[in-house]
C-alpha positions, -999 to 999 in steps of 0.1 A, spaced: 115 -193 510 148 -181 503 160 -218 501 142 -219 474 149 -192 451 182 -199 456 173 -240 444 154 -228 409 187 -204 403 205 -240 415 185 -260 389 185 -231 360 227 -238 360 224 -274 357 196 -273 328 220 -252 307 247 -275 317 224 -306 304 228 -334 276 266 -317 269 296 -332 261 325 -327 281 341 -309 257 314 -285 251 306 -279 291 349 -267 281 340 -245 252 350 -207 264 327 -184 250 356 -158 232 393 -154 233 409 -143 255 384 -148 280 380 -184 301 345 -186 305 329 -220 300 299 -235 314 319 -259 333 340 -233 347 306 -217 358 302 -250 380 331 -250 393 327 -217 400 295 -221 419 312 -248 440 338 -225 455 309 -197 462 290 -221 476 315 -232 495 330 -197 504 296 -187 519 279 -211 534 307 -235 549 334 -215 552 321 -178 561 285 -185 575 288 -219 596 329 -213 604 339 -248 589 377 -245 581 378 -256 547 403 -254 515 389 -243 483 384 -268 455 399 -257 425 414 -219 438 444 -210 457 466 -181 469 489 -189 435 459 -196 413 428 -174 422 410 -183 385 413 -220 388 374 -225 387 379 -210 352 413 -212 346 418 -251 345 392 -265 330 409 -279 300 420 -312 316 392 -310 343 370 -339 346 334 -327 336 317 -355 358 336 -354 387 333 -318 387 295 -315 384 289 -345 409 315 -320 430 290 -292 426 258 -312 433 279 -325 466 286 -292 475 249 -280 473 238 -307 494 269 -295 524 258 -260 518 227 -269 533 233 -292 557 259 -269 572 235 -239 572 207 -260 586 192 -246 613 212 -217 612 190 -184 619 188 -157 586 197 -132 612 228 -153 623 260 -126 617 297 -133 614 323 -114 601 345 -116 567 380 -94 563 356 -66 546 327 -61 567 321 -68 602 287 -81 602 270 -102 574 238 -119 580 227 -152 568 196 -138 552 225 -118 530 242 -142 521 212 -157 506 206 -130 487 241 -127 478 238 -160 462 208 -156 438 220 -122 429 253 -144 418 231 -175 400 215 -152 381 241 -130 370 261 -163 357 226 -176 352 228 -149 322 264 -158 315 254 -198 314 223 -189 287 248 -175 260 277 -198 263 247 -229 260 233 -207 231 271 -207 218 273 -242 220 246 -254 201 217 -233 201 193 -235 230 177 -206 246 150 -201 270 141 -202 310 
């Protein structure tokens, strides 16, 4: 069940990211900030990745676009980014989010530097809380872009 509230938070990212340009998925919403929607995906990769791969299943991983030297990257580099590769990135790491989380009981724990014990179910939670709040980010930077508003 939780699978698939996360997937309609999953989808509601990619319909505002639909039928743009590459340069608009790169339009930031306002100086000086560095929001754009395809920073948003790439975003969502590296939480995806963060806490499903690396946290909740243990898989030693790198981060895609974010190092020690350049936290923001997700957002930070999206000027000479490469819109497709970076959504078909995003829909990749979806589909190893699950797979490495297969199986895996909600009440599974591990441990991150800040807490001692976070559960799978969390992390779930975690994650649409996270959809939706750039979810709401998403629906005014599409709105920005050209107009569209809605679900």
């Amino acid at each position: 069940m939780l699978e698939g509230w996360l997937d309609l938070h999953r989808q509601t990212l990619l319909t505002k990211c639909a039928g743009l340009t590459a340069e608009q998925l790169k339009l930031r919403s306002v100086e000086p900030s560095s929001l754009s929607l395809l920073g948003l995906l790439r975003h969502m990769t590296e939480v995806e990745r963060a806490w499903f791969r690396i946290r909740a299943a243990g898989e030693e991983l790198s981060y895609r676009y974010c190092s020690d030297t350049n936290e923001d990257g997700d957002f930070d580099d999206v000027a000479e980014a490469d819109a497709a590769a970076d959504h078909a990135a995003f829909l990749a790491e979806i589909e190893a989010a699950r797979a490495a989380v297969a199986g895996v009981s909600l009440e599974h724990e591990f441990a991150t530097e800040r807490r001692p014990a976070i559960s799978v179910r969390w992390v779930y939670l975690h994650m649409i809380e996270e959809y939706a709040r750039h979810n709401g980010h998403a629906d005014l930077l599409r709105e920005r872009i050209d107009g569209t508003t809605g679900d």
